[in-house]
C-alpha positions in Angstrom: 92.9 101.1 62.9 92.5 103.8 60.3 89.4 105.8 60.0 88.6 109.9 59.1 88.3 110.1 62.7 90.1 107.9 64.8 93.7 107.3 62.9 95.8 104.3 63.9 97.2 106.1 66.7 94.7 106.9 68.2 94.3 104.6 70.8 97.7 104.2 71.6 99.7 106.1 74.8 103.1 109.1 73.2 106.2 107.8 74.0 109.3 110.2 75.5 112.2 110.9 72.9 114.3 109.5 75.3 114.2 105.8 76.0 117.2 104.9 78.2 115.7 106.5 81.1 117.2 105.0 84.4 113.9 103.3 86.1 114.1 101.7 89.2 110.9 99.4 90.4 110.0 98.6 94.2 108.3 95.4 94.5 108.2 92.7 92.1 104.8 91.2 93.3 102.7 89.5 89.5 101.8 93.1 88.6 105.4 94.2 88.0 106.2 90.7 86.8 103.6 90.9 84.5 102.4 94.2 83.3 104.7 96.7 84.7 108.2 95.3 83.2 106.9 93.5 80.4 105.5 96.9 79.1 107.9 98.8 79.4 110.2 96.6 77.9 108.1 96.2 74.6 108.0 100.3 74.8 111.3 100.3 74.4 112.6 101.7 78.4 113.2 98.4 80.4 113.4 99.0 83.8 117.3 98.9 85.4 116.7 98.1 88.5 114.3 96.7 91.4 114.3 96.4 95.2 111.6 94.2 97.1 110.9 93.0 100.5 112.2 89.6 99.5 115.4 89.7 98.0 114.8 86.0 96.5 111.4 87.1 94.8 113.1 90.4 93.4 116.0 88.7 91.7 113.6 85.9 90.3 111.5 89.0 88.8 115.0 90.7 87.6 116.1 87.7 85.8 112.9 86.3 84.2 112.4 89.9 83.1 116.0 91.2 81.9 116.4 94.2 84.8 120.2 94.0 85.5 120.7 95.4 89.2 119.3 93.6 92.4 119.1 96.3 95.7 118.1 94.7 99.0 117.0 98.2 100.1 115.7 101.0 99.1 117.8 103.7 100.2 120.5 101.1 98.0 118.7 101.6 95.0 118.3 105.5 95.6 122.2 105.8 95.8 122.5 105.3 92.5 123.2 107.9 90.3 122.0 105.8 87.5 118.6 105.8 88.6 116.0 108.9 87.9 112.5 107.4 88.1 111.1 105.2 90.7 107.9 102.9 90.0 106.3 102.2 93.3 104.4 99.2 93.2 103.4 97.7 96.9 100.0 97.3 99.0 98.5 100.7 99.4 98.8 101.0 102.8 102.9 100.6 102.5 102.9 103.2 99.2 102.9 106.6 101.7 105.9 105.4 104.0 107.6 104.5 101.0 107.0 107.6 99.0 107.9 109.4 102.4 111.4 107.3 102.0 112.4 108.7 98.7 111.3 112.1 98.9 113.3 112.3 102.1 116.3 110.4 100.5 119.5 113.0 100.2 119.6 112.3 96.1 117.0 113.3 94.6 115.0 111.6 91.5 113.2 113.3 88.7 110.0 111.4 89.0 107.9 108.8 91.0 105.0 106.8 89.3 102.8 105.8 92.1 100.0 103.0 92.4 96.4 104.0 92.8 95.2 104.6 95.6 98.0 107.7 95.9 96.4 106.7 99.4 93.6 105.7 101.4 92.4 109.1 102.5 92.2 112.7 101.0 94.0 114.0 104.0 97.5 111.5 102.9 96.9 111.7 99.6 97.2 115.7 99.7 100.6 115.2 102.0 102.5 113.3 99.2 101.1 115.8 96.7 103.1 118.4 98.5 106.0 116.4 99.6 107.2 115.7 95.6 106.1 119.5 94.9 108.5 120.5 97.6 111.2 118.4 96.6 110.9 119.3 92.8 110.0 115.4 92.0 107.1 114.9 89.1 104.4 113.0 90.6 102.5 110.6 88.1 99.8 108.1 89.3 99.0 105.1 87.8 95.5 105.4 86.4 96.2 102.6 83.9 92.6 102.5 82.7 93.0 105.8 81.2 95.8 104.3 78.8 93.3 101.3 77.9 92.9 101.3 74.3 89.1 101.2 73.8 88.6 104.2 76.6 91.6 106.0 75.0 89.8 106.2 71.6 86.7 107.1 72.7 88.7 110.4 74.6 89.9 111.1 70.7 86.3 111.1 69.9 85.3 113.4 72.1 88.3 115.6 71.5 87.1 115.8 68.4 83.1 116.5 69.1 82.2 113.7 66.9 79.6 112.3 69.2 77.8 115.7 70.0 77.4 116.9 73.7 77.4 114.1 75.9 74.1 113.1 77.8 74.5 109.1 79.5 78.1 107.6 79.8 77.9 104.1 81.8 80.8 101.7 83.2 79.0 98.0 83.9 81.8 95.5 85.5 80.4 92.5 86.4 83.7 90.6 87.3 85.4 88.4 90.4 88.4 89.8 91.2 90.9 88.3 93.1 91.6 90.1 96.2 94.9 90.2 97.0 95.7 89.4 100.9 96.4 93.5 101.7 92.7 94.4 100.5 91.0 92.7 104.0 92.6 95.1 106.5 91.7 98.5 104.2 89.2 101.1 105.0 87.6 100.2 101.7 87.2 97.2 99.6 85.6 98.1 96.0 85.9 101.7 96.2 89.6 102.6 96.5 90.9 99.2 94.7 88.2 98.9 91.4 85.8 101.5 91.4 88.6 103.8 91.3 89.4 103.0 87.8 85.8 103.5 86.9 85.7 107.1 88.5 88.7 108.3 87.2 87.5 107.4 83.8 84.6 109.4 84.1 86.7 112.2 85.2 88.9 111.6 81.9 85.9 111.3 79.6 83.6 114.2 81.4 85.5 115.9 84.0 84.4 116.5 87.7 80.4 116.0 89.0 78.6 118.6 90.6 76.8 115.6 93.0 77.5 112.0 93.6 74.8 109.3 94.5 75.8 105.8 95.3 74.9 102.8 97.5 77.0 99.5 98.5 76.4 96.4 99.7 78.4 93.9 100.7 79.9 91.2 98.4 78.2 87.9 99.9 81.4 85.6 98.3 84.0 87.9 99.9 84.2 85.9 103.8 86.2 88.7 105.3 84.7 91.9 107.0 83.6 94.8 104.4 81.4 97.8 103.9 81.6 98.4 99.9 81.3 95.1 97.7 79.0 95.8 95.1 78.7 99.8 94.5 76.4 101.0 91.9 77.4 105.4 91.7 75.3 108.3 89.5 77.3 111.3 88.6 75.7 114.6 87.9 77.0 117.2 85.7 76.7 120.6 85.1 76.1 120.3 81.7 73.2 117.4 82.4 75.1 115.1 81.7 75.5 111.8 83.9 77.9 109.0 84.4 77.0 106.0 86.3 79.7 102.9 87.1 78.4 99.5 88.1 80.6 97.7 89.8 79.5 94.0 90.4 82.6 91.9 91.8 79.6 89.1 93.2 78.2 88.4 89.3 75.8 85.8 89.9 76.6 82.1 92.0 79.4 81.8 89.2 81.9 80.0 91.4 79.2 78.6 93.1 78.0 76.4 89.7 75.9 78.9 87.4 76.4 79.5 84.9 78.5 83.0 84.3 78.0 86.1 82.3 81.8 88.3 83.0 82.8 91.4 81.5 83.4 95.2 81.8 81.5 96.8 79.0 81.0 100.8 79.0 78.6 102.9 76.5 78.8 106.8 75.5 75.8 108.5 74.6 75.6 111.8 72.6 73.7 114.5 71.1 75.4 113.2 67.7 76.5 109.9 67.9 76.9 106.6 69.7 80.0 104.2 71.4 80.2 101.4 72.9 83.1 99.7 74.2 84.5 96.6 75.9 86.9 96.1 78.4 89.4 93.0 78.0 90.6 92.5 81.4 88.2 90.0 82.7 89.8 87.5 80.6 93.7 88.1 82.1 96.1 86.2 81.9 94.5 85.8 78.4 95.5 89.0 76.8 92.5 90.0 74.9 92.0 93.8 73.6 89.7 96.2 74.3 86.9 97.1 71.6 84.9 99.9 70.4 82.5 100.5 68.4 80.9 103.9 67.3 78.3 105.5 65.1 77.6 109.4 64.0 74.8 110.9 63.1 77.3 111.9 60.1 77.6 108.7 59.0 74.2 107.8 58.3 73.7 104.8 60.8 76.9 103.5 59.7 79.1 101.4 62.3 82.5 101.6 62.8 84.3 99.2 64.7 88.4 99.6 64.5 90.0 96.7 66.1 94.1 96.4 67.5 96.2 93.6 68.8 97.2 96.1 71.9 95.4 94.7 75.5 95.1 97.1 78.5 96.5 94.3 80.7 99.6 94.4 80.3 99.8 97.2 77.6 98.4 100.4 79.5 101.2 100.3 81.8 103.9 101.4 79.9 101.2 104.8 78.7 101.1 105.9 82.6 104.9 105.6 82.8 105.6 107.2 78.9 103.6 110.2 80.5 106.0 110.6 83.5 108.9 110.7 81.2 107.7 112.8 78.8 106.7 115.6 81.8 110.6 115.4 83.0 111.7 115.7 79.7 109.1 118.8 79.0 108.6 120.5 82.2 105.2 120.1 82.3 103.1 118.6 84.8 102.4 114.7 84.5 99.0 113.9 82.3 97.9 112.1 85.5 99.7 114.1 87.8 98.9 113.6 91.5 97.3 116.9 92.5 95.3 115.9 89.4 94.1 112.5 90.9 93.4 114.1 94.4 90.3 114.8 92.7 89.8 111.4 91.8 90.6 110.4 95.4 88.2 113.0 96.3 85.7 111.2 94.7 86.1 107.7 96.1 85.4 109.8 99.7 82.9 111.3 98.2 81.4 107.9 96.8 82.1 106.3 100.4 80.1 109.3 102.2 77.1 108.7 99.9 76.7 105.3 100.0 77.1 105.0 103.8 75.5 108.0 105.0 72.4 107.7 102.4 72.7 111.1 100.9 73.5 112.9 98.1 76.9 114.4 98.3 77.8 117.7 96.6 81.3 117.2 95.0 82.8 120.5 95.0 83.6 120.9 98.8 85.4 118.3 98.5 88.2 120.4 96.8 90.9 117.7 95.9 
């Protein structure tokens, strides 16, 4: 991908100096299987250990995957001088307890990567904040979608100020995920599992809203109890700008013999130029790449449209990771640290409020 404006880096994550970091995984459910180790392997800093709930199911992972070291507990795994990072990857509602475990653990690590949600209210998220502050551990949290390719490059762009100020940006997902057996018993369905991505892209492309509108409905394919299935949000800037993310997990009687029309496709409007992306994830386990494509007002109507082999599912992982271990090697703070992503937390509330209580919500007392 090689343009005046977007070089053939551009849409890819930096990667620590070090590589031989000792990374130790809890869980080994598909998403470590399948995009956690497998991109991190390919980035060059395989994981070296993993702990699960079932030992069976973690030493399957370990040896289809190359991780040398089994634990059957965590507090195992912890003792190990060998291991400095710790990649928590289990249900939501387990992540605090087990955050809690190695904060509280008597050797301390240099760095946890936690899943998004951080956690399913404000109130815990802000408690594990401060826990790893206090105990001098880097908090990183896995907002993969940042590290997608397409939405990566269009952050170079507007680095760069090559599309002007912006005016509309606009997420459209119209997708059926597959809920895993966790989401029926959490406060939220679509709004803390995959709006969340959306939101925190805005936040990465635009920064924070001044209000939030939204309303929900729910999904009429998902059988179980739920509030938020469908969620259509508008963000208002400052600036005037908006961002609005539609998040469709129903898509038509697809399943139900229609015919289907699936995808995540995103478009950035400016003052000086034009984007428009797609999101490959739909298609997993087919890896297919994100696109963009993007015009200036410099370019004379011209089209660009850079193309790379790289997918978000499963490589984005290994960017949220590289960013950990590039803030312990630095001493910095983590590029999606968690008091960072409180504010994205912050914002599913303040999505959930809106939708539910029919108003619109002003984001800044909600603080993050």
């Amino acid at each position: 991908m090689t343009d005046d404006l977007l070089d053939a880096r551009a849409h890819l994550p930096e990667l620590p100096t070090r590589r031989d970091w000792g990374i130790g995984v809890v869980g080994a459910g598909f998403i470590v299987r399948d995009c956690h180790l497998p991109s991190y392997r390919d980035a060059g800093f395989p994981a070296s250990a993993i702990t699960s709930r079932t030992e069976s199911t973690a030493r399957e992972v370990a040896a289809l995957r190359g991780a040398p070291r089994v634990y059957t507990t965590l507090e195992a795994m912890l003792d190990d001088p060998a291991i400095e990072v710790v990649d928590v990857a289990v249900p939501p509602a387990e992540q605090p307890e087990v955050m809690r475990r190695i904060v509280a653990h008597p050797r301390k690590v240099k760095g946890i990567l936690a899943q998004k949600p951080l956690a399913l209210s404000l109130a815990e998220a802000r408690e594990l904040v401060e826990a790893c502050d206090e105990a001098g551990i880097a908090l990183q949290v896995n907002q993969n979608m940042r590290y997608d390719h397409s939405v990566r490059a269009l952050r170079r762009l507007l680095d760069r100020r090559a599309l002007g100020d912006p005016v509309l940006a606009t997420i459209e997902l119209r997708a059926i995920p597959h809920w895993m057996p966790w989401a029926r018993d959490g406060r939220s369905l679509s709004t803390f599992i995959m709006s969340i991505h959306h939101l925190d892209t805005m936040r990465y492309w635009l920064g924070d809203p001044e209000r939030v509108l939204a309303s929900t409905r729910p999904d009429p394919r998902t059988k179980f109890p739920h509030v938020d299935g469908l969620n259509l949000v508008i963000l208002e800037y400052a600036d005037g700008a908006r961002g609005s993310c539609w998040d469709d997990v129903w898509a038509g009687p697809a399943r139900e013999g229609s015919a289907a029309d699936l995808g995540v496709r995103w478009r950035f409007e400016g003052t000086g130029g034009l984007a428009l992306g797609s999101i490959g994830w739909p298609s997993w386990p087919r890896k297919q790449p994100s696109t963009i494509d993007y015009s200036t007002t410099a370019d004379g109507g011209a089209w660009r449209r850079p193309r790379w082999p790289e997918a978000w599912f499963p490589d984005a992982f290994a960017g949220t990771m590289a960013g950990l271990l590039i803030a312990i090697e630095t001493g910095t703070e983590p590029d999606v640290s968690g008091r960072d992503n409180l504010k994205t937390i912050a914002l599913c509330e303040a999505v959930l409020a809106a939708a539910t209580e029919h108003r619109v919500v002003s984001f800044a007392g909600w603080g993050g």
